[in-house]
C-alpha positions in Angstrom: 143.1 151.6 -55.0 142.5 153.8 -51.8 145.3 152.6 -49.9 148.8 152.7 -50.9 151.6 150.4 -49.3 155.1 151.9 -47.5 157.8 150.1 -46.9 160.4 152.1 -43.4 163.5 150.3 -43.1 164.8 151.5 -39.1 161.5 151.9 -38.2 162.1 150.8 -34.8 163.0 154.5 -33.4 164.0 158.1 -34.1 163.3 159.4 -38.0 161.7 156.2 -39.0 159.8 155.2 -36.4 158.5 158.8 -37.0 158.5 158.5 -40.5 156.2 154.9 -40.3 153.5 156.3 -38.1 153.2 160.0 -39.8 152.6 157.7 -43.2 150.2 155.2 -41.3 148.2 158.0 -40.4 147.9 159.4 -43.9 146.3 156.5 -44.5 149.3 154.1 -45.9 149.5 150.7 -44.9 153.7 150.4 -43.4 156.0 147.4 -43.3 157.8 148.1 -40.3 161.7 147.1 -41.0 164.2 147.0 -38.0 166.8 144.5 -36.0 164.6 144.4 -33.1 161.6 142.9 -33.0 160.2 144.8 -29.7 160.9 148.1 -30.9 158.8 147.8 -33.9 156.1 146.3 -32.2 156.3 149.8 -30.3 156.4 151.7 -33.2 153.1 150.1 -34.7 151.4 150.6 -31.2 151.9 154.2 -31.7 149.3 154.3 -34.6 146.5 152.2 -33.3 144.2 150.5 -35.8 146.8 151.1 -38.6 148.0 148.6 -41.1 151.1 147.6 -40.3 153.4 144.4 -40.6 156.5 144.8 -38.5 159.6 142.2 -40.3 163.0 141.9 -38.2 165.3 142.5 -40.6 169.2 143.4 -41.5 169.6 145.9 -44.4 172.8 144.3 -44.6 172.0 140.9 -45.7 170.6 140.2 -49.0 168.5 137.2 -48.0 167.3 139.1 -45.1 166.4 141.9 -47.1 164.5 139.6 -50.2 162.6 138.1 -47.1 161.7 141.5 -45.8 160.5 142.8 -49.4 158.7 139.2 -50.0 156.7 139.4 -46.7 155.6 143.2 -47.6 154.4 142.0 -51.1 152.8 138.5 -49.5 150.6 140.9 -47.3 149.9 143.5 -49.3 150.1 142.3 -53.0 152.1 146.0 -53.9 154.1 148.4 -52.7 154.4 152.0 -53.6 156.8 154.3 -51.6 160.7 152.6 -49.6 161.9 155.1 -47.7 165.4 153.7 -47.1 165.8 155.2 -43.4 168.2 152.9 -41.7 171.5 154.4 -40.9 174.6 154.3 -38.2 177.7 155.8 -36.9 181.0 155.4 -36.1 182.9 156.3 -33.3 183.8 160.1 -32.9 188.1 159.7 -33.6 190.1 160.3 -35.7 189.9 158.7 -39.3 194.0 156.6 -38.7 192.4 155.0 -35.6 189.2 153.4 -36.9 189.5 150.2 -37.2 188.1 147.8 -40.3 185.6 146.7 -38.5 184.0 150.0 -37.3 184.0 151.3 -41.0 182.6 147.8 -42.3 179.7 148.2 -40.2 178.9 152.2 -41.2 179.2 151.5 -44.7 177.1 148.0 -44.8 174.1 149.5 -43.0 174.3 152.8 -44.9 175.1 152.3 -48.1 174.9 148.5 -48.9 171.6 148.2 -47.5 169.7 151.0 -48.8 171.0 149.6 -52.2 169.8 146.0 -51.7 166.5 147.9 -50.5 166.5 149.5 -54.0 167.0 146.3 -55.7 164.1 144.8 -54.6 162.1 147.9 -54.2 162.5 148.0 -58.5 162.0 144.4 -59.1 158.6 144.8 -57.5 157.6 148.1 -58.8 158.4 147.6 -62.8 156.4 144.0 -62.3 153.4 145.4 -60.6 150.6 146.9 -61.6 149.5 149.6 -61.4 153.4 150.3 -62.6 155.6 152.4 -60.5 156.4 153.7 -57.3 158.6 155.6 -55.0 161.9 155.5 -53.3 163.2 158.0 -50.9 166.6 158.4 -49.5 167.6 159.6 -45.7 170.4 161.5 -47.0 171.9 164.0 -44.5 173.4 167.5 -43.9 176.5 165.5 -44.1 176.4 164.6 -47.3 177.1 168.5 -48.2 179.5 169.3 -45.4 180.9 166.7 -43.2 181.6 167.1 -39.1 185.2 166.7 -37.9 185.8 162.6 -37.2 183.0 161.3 -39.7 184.6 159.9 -42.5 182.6 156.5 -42.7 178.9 158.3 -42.0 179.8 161.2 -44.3 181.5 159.0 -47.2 178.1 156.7 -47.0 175.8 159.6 -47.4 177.5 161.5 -49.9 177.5 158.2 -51.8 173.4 158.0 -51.0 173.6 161.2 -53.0 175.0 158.8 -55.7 172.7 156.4 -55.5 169.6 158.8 -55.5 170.8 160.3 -58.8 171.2 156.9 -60.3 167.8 155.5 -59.4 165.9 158.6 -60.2 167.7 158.1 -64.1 168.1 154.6 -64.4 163.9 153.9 -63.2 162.0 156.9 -64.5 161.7 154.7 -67.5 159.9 152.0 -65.2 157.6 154.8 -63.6 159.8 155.1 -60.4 160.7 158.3 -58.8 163.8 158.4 -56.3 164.3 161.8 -53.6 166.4 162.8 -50.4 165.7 164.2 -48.1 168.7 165.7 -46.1 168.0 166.4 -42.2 169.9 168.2 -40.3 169.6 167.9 -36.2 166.6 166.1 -35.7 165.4 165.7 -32.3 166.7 161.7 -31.8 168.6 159.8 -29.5 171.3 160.2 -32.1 170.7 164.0 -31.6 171.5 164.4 -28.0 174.9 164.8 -28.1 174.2 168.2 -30.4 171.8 169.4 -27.3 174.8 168.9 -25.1 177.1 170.4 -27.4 179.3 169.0 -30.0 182.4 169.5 -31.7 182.6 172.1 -34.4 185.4 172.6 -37.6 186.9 175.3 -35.6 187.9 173.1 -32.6 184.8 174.7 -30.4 182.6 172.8 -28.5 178.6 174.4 -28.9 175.2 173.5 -28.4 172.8 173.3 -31.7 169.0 174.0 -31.9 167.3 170.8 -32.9 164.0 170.3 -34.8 161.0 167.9 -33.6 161.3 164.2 -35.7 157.5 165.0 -36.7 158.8 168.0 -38.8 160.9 165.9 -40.8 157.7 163.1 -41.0 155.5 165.7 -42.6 158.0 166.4 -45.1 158.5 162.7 -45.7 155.0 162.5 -46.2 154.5 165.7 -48.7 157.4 163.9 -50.9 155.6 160.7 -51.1 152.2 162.5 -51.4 153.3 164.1 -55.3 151.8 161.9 -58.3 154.5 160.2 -60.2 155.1 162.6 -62.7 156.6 164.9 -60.2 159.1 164.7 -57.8 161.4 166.4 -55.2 164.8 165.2 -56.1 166.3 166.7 -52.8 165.2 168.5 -49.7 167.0 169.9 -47.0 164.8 170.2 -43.6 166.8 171.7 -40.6 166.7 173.5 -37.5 167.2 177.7 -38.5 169.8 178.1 -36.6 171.8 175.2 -36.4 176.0 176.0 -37.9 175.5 174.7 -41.0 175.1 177.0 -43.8 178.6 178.6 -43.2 180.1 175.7 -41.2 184.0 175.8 -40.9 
């Protein structure tokens, strides 16, 4: 085999859409996951000539997600590296006046759907052969230190943190490596509001330095480059100086 097969859930923009084409043009063939349609058909024009099968699907519905994983396979007959990007937000307030409904929606897209990715990510990998593969985890700085008003986004990725650790232990005996990688301030839509400035522990408002998405690609990429036997259980990429290291 001289071309392996990547499955990007949220490919449609920022970190993923970043992820998808740095991978397509290290030669992987990408199944491009998203809600819209349109936006992934963007994102594969941005690596012309590159493999890529672009699936409109919701992480957080399970027949959505089996379509999504039976489509990749369909086309490709394998796959080799998930990286289980997709991720929201909630609403900057405090944590007494979200409602249900706002932390339903953080914690389905986050959590639930990066785990019903996982679920069919293994049932493919441990049947294929050659055996094995690779899952990767958008984690986040704020799964080691949360921002003030983000209890649903920070519970979801310290629980990704859970989830990585179980997959790496519960599939290494299937051939499956799991990593995170944790970003802090990437240069995405989601990012602007740190480039205008943003509320700190302290009660300040300050502007933070962001980094370019295709710095956080080219990690993604070096973690799905190792062979099997090794892996990068976590990595932090972030800008120098952004407050975290010290935040509070």
């Amino acid at each position: 085999m001289t071309k392996k097969i990547a499955l990007v859930t949220g490919a449609g923009s920022g970190v993923g859409r970043g992820v998808a084409v740095a991978l397509a043009k290290a030669g992987y063939a990408v199944a491009l996951a998203g809600r819209r349609a349109e936006a992934l058909d963007e994102t594969a024009a941005m690596a012309p000539g590159a493999d890529m099968l672009a699936v409109p699907t919701d992480v957080a519905d399970p027949d959505s997600v089996k379509a999504l994983f039976d489509a990749t396979v369909a086309k490709f007959g394998r796959l080799d590296l998930l990286f289980n990007n997709a991720g929201t937000g909630a609403p900057g307030v405090p944590m007494e006046d979200l409602t249900y409904a706002q932390w339903r929606a953080v914690v389905d897209t986050n959590l639930t759907g990066p785990f019903l990715c996982t679920q069919q990510a293994i049932r493919v990998m441990k049947a294929q052969a050659p055996r094995g593969g690779r899952i990767i985890n958008n984690g986040s700085i704020s799964a080691h230190a949360p921002r003030p008003f983000s209890a649903p986004y920070t519970a979801t990725k310290h629980a990704m943190t859970g989830l990585t650790k179980s997959t790496s232990l519960d599939c290494r005996v299937y051939d499956i490596a799991c990593g995170q990688i944790d970003i802090g301030n990437a240069d995405t839509v989601m990012a602007q509001r740190m480039k205008a400035g943003i509320l700190q522990a302290d009660g300040s408002t300050k502007v933070e330095p962001v980094i370019d998405v295709d710095q956080v690609a080219s990690a993604v990429v070096y973690m799905a480059s190792l062979p099997l036997e090794a892996n990068v259980q976590f990595m932090t990429i972030m800008a120098t100086k952004m407050p975290f290291v010290g935040r509070g």
